[in-house]
C-alpha positions in Angstrom: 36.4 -32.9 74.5 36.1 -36.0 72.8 34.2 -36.9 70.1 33.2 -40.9 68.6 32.9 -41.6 65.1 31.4 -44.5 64.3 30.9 -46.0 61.0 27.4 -47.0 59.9 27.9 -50.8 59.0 25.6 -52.6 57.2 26.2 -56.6 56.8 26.1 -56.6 53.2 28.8 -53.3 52.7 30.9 -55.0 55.4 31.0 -58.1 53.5 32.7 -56.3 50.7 35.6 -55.8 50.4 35.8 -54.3 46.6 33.5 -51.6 47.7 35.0 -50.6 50.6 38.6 -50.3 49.1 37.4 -48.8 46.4 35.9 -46.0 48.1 39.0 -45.6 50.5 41.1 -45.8 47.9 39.9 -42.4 45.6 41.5 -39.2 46.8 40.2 -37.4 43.8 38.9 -33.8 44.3 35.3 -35.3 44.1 35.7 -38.7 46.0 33.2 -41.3 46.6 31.1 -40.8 49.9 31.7 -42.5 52.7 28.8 -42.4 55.3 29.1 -43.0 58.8 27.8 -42.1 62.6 29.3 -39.0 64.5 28.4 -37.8 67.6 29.7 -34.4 69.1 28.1 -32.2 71.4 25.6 -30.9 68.7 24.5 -33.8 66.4 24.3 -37.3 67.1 23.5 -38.9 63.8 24.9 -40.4 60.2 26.9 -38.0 58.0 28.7 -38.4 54.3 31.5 -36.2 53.3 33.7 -37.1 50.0 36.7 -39.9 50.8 39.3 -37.2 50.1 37.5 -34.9 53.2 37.4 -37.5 56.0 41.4 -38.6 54.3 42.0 -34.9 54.8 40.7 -34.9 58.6 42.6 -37.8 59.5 45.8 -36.2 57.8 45.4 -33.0 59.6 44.3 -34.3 62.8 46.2 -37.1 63.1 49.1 -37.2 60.6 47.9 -39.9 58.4 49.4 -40.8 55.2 47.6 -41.7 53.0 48.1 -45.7 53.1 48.1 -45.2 57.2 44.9 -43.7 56.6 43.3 -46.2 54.4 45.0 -48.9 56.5 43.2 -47.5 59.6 39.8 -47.0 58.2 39.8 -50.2 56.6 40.5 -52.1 60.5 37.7 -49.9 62.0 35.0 -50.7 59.2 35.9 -54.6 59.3 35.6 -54.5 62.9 32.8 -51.9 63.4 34.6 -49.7 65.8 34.0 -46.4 66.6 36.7 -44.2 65.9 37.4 -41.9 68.3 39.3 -38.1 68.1 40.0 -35.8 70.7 39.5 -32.4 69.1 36.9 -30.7 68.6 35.0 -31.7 65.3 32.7 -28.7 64.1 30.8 -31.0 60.4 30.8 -27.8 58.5 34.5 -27.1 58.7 35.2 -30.3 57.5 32.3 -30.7 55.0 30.7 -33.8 56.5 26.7 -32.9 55.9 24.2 -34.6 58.0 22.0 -37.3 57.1 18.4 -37.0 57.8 15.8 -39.7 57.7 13.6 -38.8 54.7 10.3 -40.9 54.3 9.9 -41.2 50.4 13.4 -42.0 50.1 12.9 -44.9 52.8 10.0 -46.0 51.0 11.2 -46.2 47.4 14.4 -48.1 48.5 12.2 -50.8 50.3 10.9 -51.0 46.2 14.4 -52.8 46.3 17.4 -51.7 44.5 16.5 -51.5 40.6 13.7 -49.4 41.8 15.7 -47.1 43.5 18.4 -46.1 41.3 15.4 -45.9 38.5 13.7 -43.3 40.4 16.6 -41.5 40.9 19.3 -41.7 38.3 18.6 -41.2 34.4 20.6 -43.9 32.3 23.6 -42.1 32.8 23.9 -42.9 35.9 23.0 -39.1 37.1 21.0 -38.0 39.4 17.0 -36.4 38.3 16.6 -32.9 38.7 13.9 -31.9 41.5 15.9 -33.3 44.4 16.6 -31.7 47.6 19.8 -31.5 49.3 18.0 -33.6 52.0 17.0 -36.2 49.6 20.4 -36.7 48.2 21.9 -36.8 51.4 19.7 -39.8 52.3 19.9 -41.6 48.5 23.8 -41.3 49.5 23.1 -43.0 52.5 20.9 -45.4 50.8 23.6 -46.4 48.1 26.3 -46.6 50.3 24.2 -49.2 52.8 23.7 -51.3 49.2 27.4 -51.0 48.3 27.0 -48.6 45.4 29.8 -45.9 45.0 28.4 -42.4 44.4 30.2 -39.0 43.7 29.7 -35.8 42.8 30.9 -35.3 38.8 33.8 -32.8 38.2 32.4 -31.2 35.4 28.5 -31.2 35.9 28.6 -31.5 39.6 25.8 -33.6 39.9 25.5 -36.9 42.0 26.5 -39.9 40.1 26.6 -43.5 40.7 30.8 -44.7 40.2 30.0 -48.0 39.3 
């Protein structure tokens, strides 16, 4: 079976390269996100999973290194390819969590970018208590559109922007 993953391309992030080898470059434990588009036979639809996870895939599935891998991702983003793998990809397996479109998350980030991270992160840069799992799945999705790193802390394990 195959399988396409595309990456979710937005002009601004694409025009940037400092964001995008900084999140291809962290292979900590808790790496930035990286969002993109994956269709298998169940789910068609964006997904995020840490750096270090879709480094991970690539490594098992494919052999990467980890300079082939950033090498490779880096030529599919600045050419918005889909990347394609043959075997079957089951998201949980590989941590990649689904993306769903949440409608007060859409309409705080068209309050622009200030706004956002206001509503959302304390002055720590941490993410507010009171948010679902959905929510910050779609703030990650948000933030990584605008070019804005975010990971999940190693010792609080909260969402935080890695500015």
């Amino acid at each position: 079976m195959r399988i396409l993953i595309g990456f979710l391309f937005v002009s601004c992030m694409s025009q940037n390269p400092v964001f995008i080898n900084k999140i291809i470059s962290d292979f900590e434990t808790n790496s930035c996100f990286i969002v993109f588009r994956v269709q298998t036979s169940e789910y068609i639809g964006e997904v995020f999973v840490p750096n270090e996870g879709l480094y991970y895939y690539y490594q098992k599935t494919k052999g990467f290194s980890k300079e082939e891998y950033k090498s490779f991702v880096k030529k599919q983003i600045f050419r918005s390819g889909p990347l394609i793998v043959s075997d079957t990809l089951n998201l949980n397996n590989w941590d990649f969590k689904k993306i769903l479109n949440i409608e007060s998350v859409l309409v705080n980030a068209k309050k622009g970018e200030a706004y956002f991270i206001n509503k959302y992160f304390d002055n720590k840069k941490v993410l507010k208590d009171g948010i679902t799992d959905d929510e910050k799945a779609a703030i990650i999705q948000k933030l990584f559109e605008w070019g804005i790193p975010s990971k999940i802390d190693d010792e609080t394990g909260y969402l935080i922007l890695s500015r």
